[in-house]
Backbone atoms as SQL, in Angstrom:
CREATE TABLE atoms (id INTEGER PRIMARY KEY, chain TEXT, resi INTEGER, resn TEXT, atom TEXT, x REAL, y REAL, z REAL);
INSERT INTO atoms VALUES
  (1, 'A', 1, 'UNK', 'N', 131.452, 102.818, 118.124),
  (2, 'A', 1, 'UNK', 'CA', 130.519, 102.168, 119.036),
  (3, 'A', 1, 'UNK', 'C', 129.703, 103.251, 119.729),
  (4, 'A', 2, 'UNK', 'N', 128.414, 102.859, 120.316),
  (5, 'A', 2, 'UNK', 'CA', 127.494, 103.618, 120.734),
  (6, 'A', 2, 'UNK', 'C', 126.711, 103.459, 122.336),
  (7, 'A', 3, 'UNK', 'N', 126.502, 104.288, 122.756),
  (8, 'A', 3, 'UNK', 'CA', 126.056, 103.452, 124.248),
  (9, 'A', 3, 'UNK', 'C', 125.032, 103.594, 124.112),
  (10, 'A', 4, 'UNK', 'N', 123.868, 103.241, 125.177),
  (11, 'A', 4, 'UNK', 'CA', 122.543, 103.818, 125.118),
  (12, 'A', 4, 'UNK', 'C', 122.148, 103.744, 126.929),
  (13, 'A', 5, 'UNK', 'N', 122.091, 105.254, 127.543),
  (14, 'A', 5, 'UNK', 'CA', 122.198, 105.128, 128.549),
  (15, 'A', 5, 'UNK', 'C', 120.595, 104.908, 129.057),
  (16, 'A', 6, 'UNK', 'N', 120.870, 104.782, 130.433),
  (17, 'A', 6, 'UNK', 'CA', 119.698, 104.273, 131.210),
  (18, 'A', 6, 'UNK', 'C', 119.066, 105.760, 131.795),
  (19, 'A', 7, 'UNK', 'N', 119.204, 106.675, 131.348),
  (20, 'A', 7, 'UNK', 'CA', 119.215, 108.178, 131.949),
  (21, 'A', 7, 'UNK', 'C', 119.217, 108.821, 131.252),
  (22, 'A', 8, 'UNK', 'N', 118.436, 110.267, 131.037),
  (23, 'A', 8, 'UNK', 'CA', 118.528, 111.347, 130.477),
  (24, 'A', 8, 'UNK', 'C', 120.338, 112.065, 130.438),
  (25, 'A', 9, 'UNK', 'N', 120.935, 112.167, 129.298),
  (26, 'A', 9, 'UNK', 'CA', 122.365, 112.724, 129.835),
  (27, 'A', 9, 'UNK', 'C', 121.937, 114.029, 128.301),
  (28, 'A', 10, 'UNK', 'N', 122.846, 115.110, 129.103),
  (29, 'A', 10, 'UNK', 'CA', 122.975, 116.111, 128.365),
  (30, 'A', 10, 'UNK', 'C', 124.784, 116.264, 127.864),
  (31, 'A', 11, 'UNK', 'N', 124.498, 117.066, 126.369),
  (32, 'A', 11, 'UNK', 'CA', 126.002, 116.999, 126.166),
  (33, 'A', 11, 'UNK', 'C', 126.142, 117.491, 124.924),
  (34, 'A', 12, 'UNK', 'N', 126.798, 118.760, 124.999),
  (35, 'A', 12, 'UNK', 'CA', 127.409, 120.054, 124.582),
  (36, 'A', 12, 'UNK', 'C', 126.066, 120.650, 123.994),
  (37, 'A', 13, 'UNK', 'N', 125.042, 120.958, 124.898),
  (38, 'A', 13, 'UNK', 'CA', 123.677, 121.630, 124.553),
  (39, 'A', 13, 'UNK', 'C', 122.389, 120.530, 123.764),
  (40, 'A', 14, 'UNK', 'N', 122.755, 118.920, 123.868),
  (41, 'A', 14, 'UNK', 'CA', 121.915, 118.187, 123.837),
  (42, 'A', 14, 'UNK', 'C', 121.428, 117.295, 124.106),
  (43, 'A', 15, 'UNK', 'N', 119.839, 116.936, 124.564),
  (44, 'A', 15, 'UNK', 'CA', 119.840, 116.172, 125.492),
  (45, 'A', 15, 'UNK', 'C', 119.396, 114.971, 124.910),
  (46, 'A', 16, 'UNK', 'N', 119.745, 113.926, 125.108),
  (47, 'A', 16, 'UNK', 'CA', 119.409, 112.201, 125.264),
  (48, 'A', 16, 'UNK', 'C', 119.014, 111.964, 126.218),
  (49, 'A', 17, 'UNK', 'N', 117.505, 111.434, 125.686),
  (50, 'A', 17, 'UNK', 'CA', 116.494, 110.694, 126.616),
  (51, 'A', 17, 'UNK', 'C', 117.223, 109.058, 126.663),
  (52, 'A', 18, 'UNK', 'N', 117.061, 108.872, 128.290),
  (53, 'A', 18, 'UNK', 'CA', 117.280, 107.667, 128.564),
  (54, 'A', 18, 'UNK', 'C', 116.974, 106.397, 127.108),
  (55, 'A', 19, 'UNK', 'N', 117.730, 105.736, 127.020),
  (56, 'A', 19, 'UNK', 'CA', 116.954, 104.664, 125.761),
  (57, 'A', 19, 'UNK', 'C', 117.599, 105.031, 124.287),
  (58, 'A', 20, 'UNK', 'N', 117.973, 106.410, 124.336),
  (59, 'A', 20, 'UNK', 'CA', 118.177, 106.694, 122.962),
  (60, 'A', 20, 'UNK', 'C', 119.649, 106.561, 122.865),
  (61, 'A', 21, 'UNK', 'N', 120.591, 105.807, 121.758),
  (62, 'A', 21, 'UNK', 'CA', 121.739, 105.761, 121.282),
  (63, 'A', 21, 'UNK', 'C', 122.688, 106.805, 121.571),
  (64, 'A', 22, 'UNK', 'N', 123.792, 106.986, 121.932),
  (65, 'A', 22, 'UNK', 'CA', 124.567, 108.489, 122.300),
  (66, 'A', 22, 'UNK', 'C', 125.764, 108.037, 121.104),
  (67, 'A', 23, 'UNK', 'N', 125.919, 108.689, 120.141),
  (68, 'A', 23, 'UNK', 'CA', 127.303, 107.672, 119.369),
  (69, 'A', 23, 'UNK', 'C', 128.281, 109.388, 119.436),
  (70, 'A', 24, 'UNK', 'N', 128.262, 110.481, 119.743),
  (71, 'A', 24, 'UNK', 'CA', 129.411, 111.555, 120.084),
  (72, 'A', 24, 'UNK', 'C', 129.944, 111.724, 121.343),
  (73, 'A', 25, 'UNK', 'N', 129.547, 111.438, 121.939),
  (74, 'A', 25, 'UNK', 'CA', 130.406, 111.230, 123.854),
  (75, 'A', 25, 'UNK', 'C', 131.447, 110.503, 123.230),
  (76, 'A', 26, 'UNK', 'N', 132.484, 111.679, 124.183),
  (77, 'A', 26, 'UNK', 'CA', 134.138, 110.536, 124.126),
  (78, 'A', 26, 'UNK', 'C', 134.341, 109.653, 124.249),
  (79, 'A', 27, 'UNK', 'N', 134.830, 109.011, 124.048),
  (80, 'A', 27, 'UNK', 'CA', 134.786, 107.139, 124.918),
  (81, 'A', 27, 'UNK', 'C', 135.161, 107.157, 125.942),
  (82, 'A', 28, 'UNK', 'N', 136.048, 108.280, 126.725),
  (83, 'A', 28, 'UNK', 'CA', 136.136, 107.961, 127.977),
  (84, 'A', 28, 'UNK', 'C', 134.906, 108.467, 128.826),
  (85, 'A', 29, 'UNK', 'N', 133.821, 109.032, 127.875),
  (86, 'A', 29, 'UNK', 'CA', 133.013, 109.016, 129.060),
  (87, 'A', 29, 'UNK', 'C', 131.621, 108.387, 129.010),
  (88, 'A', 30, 'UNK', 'N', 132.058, 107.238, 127.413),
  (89, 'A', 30, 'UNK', 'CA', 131.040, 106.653, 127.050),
  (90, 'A', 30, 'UNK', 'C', 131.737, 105.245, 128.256),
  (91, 'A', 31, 'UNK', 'N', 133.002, 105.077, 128.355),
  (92, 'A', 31, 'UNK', 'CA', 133.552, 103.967, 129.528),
  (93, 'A', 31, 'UNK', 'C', 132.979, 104.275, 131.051),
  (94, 'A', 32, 'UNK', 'N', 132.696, 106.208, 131.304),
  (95, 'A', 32, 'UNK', 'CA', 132.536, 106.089, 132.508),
  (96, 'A', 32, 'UNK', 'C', 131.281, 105.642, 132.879),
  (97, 'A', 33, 'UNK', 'N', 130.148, 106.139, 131.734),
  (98, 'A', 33, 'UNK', 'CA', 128.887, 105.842, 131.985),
  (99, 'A', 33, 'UNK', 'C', 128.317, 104.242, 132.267),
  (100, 'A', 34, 'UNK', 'N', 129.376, 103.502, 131.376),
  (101, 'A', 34, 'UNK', 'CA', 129.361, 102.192, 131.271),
  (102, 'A', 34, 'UNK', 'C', 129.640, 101.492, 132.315),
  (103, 'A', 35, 'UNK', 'N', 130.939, 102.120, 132.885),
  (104, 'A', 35, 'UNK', 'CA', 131.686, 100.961, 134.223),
  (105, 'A', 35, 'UNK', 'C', 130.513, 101.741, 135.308),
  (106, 'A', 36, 'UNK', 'N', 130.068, 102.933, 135.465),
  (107, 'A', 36, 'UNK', 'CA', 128.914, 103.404, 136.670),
  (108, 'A', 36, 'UNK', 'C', 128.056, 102.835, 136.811),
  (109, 'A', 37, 'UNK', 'N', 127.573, 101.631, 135.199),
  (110, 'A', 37, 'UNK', 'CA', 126.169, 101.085, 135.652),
  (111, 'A', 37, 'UNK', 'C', 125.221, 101.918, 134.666),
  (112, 'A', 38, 'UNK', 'N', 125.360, 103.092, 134.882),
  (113, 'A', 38, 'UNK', 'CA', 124.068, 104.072, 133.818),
  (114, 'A', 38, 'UNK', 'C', 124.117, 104.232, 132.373),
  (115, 'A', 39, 'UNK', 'N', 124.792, 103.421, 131.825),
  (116, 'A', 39, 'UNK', 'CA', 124.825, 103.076, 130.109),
  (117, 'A', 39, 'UNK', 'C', 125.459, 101.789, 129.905),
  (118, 'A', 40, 'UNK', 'N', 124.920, 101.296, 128.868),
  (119, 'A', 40, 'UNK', 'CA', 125.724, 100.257, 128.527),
  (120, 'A', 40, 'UNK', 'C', 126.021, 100.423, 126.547),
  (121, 'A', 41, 'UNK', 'N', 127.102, 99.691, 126.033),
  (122, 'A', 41, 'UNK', 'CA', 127.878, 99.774, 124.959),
  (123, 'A', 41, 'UNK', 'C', 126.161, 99.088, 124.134),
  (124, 'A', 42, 'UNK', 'N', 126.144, 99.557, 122.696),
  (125, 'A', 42, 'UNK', 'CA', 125.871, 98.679, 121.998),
  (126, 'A', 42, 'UNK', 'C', 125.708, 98.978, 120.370),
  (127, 'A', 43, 'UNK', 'N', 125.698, 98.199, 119.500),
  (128, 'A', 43, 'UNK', 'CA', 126.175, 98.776, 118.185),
  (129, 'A', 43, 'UNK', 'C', 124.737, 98.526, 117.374),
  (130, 'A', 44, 'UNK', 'N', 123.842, 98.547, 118.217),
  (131, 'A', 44, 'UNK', 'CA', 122.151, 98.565, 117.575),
  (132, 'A', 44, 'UNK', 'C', 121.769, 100.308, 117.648),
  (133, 'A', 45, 'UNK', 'N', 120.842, 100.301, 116.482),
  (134, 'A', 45, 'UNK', 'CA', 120.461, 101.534, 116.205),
  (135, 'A', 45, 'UNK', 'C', 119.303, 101.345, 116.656),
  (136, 'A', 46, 'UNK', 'N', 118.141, 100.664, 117.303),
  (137, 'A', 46, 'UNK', 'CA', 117.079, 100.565, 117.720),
  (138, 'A', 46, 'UNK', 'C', 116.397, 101.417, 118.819),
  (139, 'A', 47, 'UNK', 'N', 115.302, 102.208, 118.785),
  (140, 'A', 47, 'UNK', 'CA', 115.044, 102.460, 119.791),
  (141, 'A', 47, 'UNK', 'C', 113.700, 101.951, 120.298),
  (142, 'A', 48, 'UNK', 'N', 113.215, 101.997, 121.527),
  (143, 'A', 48, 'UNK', 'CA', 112.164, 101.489, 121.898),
  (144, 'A', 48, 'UNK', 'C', 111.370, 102.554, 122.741),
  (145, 'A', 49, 'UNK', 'N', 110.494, 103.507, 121.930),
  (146, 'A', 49, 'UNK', 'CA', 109.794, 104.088, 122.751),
  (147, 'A', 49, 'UNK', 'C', 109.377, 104.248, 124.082),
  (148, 'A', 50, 'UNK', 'N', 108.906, 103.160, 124.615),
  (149, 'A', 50, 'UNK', 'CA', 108.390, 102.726, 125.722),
  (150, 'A', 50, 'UNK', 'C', 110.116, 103.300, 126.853),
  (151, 'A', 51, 'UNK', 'N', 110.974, 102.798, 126.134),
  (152, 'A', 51, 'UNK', 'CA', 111.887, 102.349, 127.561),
  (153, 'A', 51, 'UNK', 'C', 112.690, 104.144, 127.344),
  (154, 'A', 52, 'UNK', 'N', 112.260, 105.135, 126.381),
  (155, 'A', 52, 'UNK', 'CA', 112.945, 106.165, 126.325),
  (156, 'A', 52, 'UNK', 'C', 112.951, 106.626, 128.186),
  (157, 'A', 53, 'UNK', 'N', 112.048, 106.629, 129.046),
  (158, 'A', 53, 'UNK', 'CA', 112.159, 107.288, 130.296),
  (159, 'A', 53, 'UNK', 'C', 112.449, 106.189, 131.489),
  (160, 'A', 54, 'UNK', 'N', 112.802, 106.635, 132.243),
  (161, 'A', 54, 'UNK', 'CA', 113.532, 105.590, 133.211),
  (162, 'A', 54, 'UNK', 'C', 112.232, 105.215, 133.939),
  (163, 'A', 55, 'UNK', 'N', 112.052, 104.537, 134.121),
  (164, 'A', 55, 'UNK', 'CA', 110.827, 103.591, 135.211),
  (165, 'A', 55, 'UNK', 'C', 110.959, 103.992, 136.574),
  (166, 'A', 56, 'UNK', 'N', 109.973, 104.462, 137.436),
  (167, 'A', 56, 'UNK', 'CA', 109.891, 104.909, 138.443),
  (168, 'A', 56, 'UNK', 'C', 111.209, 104.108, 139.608),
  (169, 'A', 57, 'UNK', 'N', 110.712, 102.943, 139.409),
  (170, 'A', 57, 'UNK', 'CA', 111.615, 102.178, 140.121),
  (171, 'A', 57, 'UNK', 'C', 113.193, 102.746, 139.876),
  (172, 'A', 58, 'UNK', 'N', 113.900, 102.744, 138.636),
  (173, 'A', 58, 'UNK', 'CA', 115.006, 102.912, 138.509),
  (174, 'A', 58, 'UNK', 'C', 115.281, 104.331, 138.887),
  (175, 'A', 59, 'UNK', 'N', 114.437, 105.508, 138.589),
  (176, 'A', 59, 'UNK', 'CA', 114.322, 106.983, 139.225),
  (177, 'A', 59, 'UNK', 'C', 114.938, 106.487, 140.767),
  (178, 'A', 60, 'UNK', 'N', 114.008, 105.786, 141.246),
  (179, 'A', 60, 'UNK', 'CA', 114.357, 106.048, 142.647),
  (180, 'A', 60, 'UNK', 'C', 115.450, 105.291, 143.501),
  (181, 'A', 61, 'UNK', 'N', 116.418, 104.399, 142.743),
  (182, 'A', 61, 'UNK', 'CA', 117.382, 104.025, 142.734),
  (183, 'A', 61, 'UNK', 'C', 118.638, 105.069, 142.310),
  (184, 'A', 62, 'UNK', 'N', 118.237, 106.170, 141.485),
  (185, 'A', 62, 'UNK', 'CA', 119.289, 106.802, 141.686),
  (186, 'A', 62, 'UNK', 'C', 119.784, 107.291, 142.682),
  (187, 'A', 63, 'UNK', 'N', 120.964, 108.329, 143.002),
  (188, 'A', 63, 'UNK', 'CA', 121.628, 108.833, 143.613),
  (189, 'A', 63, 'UNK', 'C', 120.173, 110.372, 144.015),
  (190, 'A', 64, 'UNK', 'N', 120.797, 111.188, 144.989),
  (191, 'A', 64, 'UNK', 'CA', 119.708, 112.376, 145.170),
  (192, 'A', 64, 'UNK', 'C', 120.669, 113.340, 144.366),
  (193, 'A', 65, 'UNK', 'N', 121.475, 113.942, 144.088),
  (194, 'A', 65, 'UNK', 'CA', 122.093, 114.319, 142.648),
  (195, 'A', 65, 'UNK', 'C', 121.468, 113.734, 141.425),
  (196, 'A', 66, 'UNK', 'N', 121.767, 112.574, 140.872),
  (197, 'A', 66, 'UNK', 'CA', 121.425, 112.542, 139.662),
  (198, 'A', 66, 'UNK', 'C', 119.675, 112.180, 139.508),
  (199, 'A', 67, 'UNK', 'N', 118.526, 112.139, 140.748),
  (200, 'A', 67, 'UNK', 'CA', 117.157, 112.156, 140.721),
  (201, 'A', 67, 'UNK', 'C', 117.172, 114.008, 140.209),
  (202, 'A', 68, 'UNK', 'N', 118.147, 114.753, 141.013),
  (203, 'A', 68, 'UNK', 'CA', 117.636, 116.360, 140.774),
  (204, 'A', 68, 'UNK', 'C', 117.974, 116.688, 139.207),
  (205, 'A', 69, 'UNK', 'N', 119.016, 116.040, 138.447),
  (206, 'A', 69, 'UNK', 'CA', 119.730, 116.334, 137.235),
  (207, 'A', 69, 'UNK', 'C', 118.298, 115.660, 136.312),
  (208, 'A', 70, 'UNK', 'N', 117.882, 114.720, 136.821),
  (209, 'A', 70, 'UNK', 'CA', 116.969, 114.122, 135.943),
  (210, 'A', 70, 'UNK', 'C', 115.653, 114.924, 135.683),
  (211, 'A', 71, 'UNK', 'N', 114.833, 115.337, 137.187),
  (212, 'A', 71, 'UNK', 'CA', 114.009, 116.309, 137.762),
  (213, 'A', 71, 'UNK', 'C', 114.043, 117.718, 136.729),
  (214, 'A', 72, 'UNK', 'N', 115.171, 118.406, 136.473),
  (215, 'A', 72, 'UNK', 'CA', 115.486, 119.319, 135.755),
  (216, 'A', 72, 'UNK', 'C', 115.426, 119.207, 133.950),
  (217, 'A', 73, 'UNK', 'N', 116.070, 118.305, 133.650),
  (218, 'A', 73, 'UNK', 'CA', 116.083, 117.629, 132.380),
  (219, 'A', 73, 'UNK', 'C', 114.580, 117.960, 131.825),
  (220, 'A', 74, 'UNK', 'N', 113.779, 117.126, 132.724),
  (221, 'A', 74, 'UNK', 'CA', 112.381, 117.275, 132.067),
  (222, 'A', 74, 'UNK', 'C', 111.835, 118.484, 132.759),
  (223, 'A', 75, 'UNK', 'N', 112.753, 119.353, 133.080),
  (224, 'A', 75, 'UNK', 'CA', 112.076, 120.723, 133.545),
  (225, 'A', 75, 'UNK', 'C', 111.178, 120.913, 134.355),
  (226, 'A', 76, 'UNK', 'N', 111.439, 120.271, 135.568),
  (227, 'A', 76, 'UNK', 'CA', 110.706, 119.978, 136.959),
  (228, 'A', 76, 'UNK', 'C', 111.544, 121.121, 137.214),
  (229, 'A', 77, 'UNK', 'N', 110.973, 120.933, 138.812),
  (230, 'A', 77, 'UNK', 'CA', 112.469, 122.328, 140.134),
  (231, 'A', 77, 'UNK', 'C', 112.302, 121.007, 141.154),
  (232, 'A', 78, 'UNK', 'N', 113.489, 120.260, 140.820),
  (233, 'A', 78, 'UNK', 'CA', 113.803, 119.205, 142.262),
  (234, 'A', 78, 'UNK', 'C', 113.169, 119.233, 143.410),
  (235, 'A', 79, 'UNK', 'N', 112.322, 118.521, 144.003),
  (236, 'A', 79, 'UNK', 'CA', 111.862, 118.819, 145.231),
  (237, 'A', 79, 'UNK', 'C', 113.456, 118.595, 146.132),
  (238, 'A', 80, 'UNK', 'N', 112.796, 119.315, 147.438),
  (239, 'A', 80, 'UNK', 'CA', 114.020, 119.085, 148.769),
  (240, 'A', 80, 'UNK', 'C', 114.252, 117.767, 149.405),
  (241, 'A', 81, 'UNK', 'N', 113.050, 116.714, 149.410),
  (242, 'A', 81, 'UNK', 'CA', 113.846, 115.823, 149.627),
  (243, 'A', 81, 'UNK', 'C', 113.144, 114.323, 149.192),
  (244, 'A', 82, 'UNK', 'N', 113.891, 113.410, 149.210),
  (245, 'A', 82, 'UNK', 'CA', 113.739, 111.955, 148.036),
  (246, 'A', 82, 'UNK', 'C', 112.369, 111.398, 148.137),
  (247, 'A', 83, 'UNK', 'N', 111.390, 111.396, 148.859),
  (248, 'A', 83, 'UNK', 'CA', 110.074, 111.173, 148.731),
  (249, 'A', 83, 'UNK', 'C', 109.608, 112.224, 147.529),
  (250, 'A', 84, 'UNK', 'N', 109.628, 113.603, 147.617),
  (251, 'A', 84, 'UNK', 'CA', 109.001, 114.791, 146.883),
  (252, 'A', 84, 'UNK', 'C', 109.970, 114.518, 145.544),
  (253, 'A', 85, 'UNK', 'N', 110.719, 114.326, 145.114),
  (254, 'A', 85, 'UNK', 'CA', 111.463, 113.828, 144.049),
  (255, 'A', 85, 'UNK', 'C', 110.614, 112.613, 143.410),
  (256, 'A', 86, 'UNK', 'N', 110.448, 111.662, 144.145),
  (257, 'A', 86, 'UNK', 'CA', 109.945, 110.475, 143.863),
  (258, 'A', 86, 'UNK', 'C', 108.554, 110.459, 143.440),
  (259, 'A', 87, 'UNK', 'N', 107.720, 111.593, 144.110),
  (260, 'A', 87, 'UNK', 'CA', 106.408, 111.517, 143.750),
  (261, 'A', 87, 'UNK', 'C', 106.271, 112.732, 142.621),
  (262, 'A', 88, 'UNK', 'N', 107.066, 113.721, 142.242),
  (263, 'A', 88, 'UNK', 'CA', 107.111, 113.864, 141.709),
  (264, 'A', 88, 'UNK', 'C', 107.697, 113.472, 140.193),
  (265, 'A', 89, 'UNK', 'N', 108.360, 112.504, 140.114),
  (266, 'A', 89, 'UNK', 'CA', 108.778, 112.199, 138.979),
  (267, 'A', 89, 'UNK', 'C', 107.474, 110.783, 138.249),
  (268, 'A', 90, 'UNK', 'N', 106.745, 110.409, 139.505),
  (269, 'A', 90, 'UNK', 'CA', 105.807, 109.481, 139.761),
  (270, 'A', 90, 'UNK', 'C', 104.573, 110.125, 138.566),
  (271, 'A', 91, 'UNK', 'N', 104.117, 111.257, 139.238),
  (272, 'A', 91, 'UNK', 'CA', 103.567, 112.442, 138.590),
  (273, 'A', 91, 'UNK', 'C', 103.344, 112.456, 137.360),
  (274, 'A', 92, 'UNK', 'N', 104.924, 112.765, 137.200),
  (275, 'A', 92, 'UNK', 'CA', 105.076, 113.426, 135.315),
  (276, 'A', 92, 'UNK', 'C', 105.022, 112.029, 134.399),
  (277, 'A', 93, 'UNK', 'N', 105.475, 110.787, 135.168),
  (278, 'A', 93, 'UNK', 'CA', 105.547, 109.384, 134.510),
  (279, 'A', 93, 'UNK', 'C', 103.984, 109.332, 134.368),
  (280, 'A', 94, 'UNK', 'N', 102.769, 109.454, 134.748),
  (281, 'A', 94, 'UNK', 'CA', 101.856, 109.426, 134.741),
  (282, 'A', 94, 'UNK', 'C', 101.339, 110.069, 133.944),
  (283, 'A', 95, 'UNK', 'N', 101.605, 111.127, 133.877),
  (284, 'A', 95, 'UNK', 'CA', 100.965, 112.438, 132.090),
  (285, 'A', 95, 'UNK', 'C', 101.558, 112.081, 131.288),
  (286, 'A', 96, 'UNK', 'N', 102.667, 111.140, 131.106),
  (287, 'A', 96, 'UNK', 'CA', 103.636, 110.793, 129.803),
  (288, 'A', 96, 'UNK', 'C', 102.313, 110.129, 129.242),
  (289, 'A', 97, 'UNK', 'N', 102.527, 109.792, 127.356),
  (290, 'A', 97, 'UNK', 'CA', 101.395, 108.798, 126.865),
  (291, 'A', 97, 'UNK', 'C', 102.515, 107.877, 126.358),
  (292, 'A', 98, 'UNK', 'N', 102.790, 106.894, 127.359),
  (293, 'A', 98, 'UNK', 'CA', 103.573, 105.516, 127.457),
  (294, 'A', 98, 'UNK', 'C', 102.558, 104.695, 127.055);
């Protein structure tokens, strides 16, 4: 079985964009991602372009840890605090060609 998280996750030097299938994560931490809310199980190989990056809205529902883990991922430098995070991730969602 495969999850497909709602978040950029990195793992053992590779990264998965939010949206895309993860099928090598352990299961216990394909369970943790699952019971946290930030992945869910599914045995489709589909991906959907569009939903590869998290939607501003859901960015800013994260935690201020996992906005900076995300911030980095796409090779930002975290702003200091959750507005400057927010408009910055606002930003880069904007130069994406979604």
């Amino acid at each position: 079985m495969s999850i497909i998280s709602t978040w950029h996750v990195s793992h053992n030097g590779i990264m998965y964009p939010a949206g895309v299938p993860i099928t090598d994560l352990p299961q216990e931490e394909q369970d943790r991602l699952v019971e946290d809310g930030l992945a869910r199980y599914t045995d489709e190989e589909e991906t959907d372009s569009k939903s590869t990056f998290l939607t501003l809205e859901a960015f800013t529902n994260l935690k201020a840890s996992q906005q900076k883990e995300q911030l980095v991922l796409i090779e930002l430098t975290p702003g200091a605090n959750e507005q400057e995070r927010i408009d910055q991730y606002a930003a880069w969602l904007e130069q994406q060609d979604l």
